[in-house]
C-alpha positions in Angstrom: 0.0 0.0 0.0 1.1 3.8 -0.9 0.0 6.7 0.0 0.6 9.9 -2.8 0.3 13.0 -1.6 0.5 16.4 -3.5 -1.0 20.0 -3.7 1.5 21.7 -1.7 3.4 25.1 -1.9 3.9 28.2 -1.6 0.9 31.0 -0.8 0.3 34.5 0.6 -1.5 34.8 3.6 -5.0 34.4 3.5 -4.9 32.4 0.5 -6.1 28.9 -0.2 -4.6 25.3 -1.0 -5.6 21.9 -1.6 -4.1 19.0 -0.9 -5.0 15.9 -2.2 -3.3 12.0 -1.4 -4.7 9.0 -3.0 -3.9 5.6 -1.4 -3.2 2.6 -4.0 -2.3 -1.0 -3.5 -4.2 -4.2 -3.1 -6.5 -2.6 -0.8 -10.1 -4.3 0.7 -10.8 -0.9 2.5 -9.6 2.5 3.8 -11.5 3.3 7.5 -9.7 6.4 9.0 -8.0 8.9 6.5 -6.2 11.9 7.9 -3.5 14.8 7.5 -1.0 15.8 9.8 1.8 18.5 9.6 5.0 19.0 11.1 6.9 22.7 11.6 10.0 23.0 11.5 11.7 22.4 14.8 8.2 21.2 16.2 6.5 17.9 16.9 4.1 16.3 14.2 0.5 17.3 14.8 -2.7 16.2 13.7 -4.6 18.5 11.4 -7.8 16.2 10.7 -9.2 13.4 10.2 -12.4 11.5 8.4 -14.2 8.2 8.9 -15.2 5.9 6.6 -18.6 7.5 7.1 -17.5 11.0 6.6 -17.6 11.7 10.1 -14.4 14.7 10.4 -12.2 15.3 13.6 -10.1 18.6 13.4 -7.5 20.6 15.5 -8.9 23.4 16.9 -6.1 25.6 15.1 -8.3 24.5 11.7 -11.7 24.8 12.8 -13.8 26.5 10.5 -10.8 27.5 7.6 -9.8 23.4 6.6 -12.0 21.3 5.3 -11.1 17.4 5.1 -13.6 15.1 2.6 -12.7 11.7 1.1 -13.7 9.8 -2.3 -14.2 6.4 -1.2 -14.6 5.3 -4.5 -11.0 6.8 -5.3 -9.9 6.0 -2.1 -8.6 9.6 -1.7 -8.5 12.3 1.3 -8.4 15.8 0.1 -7.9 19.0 2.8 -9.3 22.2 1.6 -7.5 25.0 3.2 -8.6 28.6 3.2 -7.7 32.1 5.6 -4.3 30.1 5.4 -1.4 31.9 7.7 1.7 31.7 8.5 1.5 29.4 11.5 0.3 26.9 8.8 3.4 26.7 7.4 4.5 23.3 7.5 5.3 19.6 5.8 1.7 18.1 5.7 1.6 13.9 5.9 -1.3 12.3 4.4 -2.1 9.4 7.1 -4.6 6.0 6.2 -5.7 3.3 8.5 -6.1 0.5 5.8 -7.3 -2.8 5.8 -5.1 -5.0 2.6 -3.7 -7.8 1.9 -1.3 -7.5 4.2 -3.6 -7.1 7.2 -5.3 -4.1 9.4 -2.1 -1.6 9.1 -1.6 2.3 9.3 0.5 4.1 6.8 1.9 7.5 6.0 2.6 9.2 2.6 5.3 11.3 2.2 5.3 15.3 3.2 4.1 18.0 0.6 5.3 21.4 2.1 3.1 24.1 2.5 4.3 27.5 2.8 2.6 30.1 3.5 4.7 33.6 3.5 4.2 37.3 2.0 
């Protein structure tokens, strides 16, 4: 299983990206999908994340300017992120809980950086 994200860059503040991952492989389903970011010389944070059923968790730094949906059918997680600032900069990790093959396993894609500077 992979997990291939892209979307990221850079962006004046107050502008909008969207990040997209898609996770391929011999996969029988994908329940929790999620991003997470990590600043530079900080700890990796969650930003969001979405149930099978659409049901969305977010960090309370997001509330109300990301947006996370999913295409089951495409077994894809894109974050929709508006008012972006500064803080946001960071390298965002697309995260899947995914049930293959290879058993009940959680994987990571790799980072897209977001930067977000005037």
């Amino acid at each position: 299983v992979q997990l291939q994200a892209s979307g990221g860059g850079l962006v004046q503040p107050g502008g909008s990206l969207r990040l997209s991952c898609a996770a391929s492989g011999s996969i029988f389903r994908v329940n929790f999908m999620g991003w997470h970011r990590q600043a530079p010389g900080k700890q990796r944070e969650l930003v969001a994340t979405i149930s099978m059923a659409g049901v969305t968790n977010y960090a309370d730094s997001v509330k109300g300017r990301f947006t996370i949906s999913r295409d089951n059918g495409k077994n894809t997680v894109l974050l929709q992120m508006n008012s972006l600032k500064p803080e946001d900069t960071a390298d965002y990790y697309c995260t899947a809980r995914v049930y293959s093959s290879s058993g009940v396993n959680n994987y990571w894609g790799q980072g897209t950086q977001v930067t977000v500077s005037s």
